[in-house]
ZATORKOL-558066 format. One record per residue (C-alpha): residue number from 1; residue in three letters; x, z, y. Coordinates in Angstrom, 1 decimal, always signed. Layout:
   n res   east     up  north
 NUM ala      X      Z      Y
...
//
This chain:
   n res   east     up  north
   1 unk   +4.7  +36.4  +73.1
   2 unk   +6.4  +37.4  +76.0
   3 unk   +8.1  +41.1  +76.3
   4 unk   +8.2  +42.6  +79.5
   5 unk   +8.6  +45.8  +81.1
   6 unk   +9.2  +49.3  +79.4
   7 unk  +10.6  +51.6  +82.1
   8 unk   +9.3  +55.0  +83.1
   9 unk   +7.3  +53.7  +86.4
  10 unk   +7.8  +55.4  +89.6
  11 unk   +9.3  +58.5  +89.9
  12 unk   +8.3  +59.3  +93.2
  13 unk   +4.1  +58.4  +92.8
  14 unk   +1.7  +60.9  +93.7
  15 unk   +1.3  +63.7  +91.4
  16 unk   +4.1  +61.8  +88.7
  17 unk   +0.5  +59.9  +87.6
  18 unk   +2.6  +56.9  +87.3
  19 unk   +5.8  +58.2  +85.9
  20 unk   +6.7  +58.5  +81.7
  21 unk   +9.9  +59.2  +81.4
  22 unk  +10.1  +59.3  +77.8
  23 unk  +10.8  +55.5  +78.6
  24 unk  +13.5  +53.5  +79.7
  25 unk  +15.2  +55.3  +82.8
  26 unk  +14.4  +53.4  +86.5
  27 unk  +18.3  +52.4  +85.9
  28 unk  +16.4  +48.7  +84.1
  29 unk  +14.6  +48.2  +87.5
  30 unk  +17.3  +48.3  +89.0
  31 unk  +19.0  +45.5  +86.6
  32 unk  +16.2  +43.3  +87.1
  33 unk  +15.4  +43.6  +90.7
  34 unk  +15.5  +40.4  +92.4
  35 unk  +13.6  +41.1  +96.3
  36 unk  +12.3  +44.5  +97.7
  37 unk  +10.3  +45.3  +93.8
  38 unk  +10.9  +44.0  +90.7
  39 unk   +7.5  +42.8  +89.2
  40 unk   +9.4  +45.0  +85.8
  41 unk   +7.9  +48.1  +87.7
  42 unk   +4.7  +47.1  +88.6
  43 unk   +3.9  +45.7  +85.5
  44 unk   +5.1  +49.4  +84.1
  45 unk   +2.7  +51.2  +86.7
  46 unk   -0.6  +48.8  +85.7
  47 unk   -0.1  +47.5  +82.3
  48 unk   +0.0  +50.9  +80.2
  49 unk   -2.3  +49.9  +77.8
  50 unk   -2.1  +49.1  +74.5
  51 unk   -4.1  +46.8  +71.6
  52 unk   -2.9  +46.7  +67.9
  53 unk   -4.0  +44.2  +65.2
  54 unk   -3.3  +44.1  +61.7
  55 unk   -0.8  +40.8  +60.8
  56 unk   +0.4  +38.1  +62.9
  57 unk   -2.9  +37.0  +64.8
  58 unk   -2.1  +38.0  +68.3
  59 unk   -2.9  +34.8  +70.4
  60 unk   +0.0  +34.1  +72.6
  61 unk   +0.6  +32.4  +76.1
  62 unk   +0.5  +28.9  +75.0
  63 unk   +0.9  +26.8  +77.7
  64 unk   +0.9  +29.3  +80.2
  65 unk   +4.0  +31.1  +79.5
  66 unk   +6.4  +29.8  +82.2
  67 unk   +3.5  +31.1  +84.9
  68 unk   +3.1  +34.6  +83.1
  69 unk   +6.6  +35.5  +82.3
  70 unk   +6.7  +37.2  +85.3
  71 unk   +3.7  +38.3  +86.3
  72 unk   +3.3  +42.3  +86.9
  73 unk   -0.7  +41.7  +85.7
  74 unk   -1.7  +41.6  +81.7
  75 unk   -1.4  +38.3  +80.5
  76 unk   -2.4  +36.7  +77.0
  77 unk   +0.5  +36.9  +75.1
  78 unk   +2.6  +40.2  +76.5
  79 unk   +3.9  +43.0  +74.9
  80 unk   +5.3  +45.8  +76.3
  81 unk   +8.7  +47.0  +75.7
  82 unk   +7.6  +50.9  +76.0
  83 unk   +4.3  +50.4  +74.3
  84 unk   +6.4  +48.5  +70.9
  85 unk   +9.0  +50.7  +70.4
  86 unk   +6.3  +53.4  +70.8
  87 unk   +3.8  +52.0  +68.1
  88 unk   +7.4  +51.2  +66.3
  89 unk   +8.2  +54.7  +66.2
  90 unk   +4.4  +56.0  +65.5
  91 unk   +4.1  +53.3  +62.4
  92 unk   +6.5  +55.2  +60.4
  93 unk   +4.6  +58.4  +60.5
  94 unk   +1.5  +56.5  +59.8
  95 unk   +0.1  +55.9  +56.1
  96 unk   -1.7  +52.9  +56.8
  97 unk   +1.0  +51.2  +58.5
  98 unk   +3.0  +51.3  +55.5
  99 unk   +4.1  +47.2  +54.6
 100 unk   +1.6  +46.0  +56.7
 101 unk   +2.5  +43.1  +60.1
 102 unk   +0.9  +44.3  +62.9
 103 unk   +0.8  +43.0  +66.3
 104 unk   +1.3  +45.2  +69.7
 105 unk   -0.2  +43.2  +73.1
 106 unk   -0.9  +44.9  +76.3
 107 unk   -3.9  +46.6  +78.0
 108 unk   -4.3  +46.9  +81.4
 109 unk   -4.2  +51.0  +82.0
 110 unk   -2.3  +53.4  +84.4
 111 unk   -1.2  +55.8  +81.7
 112 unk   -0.1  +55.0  +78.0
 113 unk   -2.2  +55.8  +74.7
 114 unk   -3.1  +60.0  +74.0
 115 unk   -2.0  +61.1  +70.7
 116 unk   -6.1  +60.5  +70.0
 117 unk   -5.6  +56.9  +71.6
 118 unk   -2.9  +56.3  +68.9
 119 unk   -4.7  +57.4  +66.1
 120 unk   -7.7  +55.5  +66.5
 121 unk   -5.4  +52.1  +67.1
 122 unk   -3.5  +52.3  +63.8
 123 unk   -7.3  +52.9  +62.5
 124 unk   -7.0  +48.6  +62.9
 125 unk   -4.3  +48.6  +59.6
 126 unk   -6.4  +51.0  +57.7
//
């Protein structure tokens, strides 16, 4: 799969409704920018979601990769940076993530998984 993004979003959006900054600081967009925006950021502002299955079944980009690498929308095959070191961190608090493979792949979604959310996706290892 490809792994993309995994910054805190924009700072400066209305009502911080696309900010997280318990994620990488906007220092990373500025390491990848390239023209006026790196794609990094929008994919962190649109691409918030997240989809977890149990082993190594997540299908990837195939053929498709080189066009998707870079695109800001959810593509087959992504994960994101903030939303796999999140599910990372929440595995090892989790019973039924104990020596099990799991998978994390995107979702497109403004705003990351509630604790609720994250519960109910590790439900997938049980």
């Amino acid at each position: 799969g490809t792994l993309k993004g995994g910054a805190c979003g924009d700072p400066g959006s209305e009502n911080g409704e696309a900010y997280f900054p318990q994620y990488l600081s906007t220092k990373f967009y500025e390491m990848t920018k390239k023209d006026i925006v790196t794609w990094q950021l929008l994919f962190d502002c649109k691409v918030r979601g997240v989809s977890l299955a149990k082993g190594d079944v997540m299908v990837g980009p195939g053929g498709k990769a080189i066009l998707t690498a870079s695109s800001p929308e959810e593509c087959k095959g992504d994960s994101s940076r903030a939303a796999v070191a999140e599910a990372m961190v929440r595995s090892l608090d989790m019973d039924c993530a104990g020596n099990v493979d799991f998978g994390v792949s995107t979702k497109e979604g403004r705003c990351p998984p509630t604790e609720e959310e994250w519960d109910e996706l590790f439900q997938v290892l049980a």
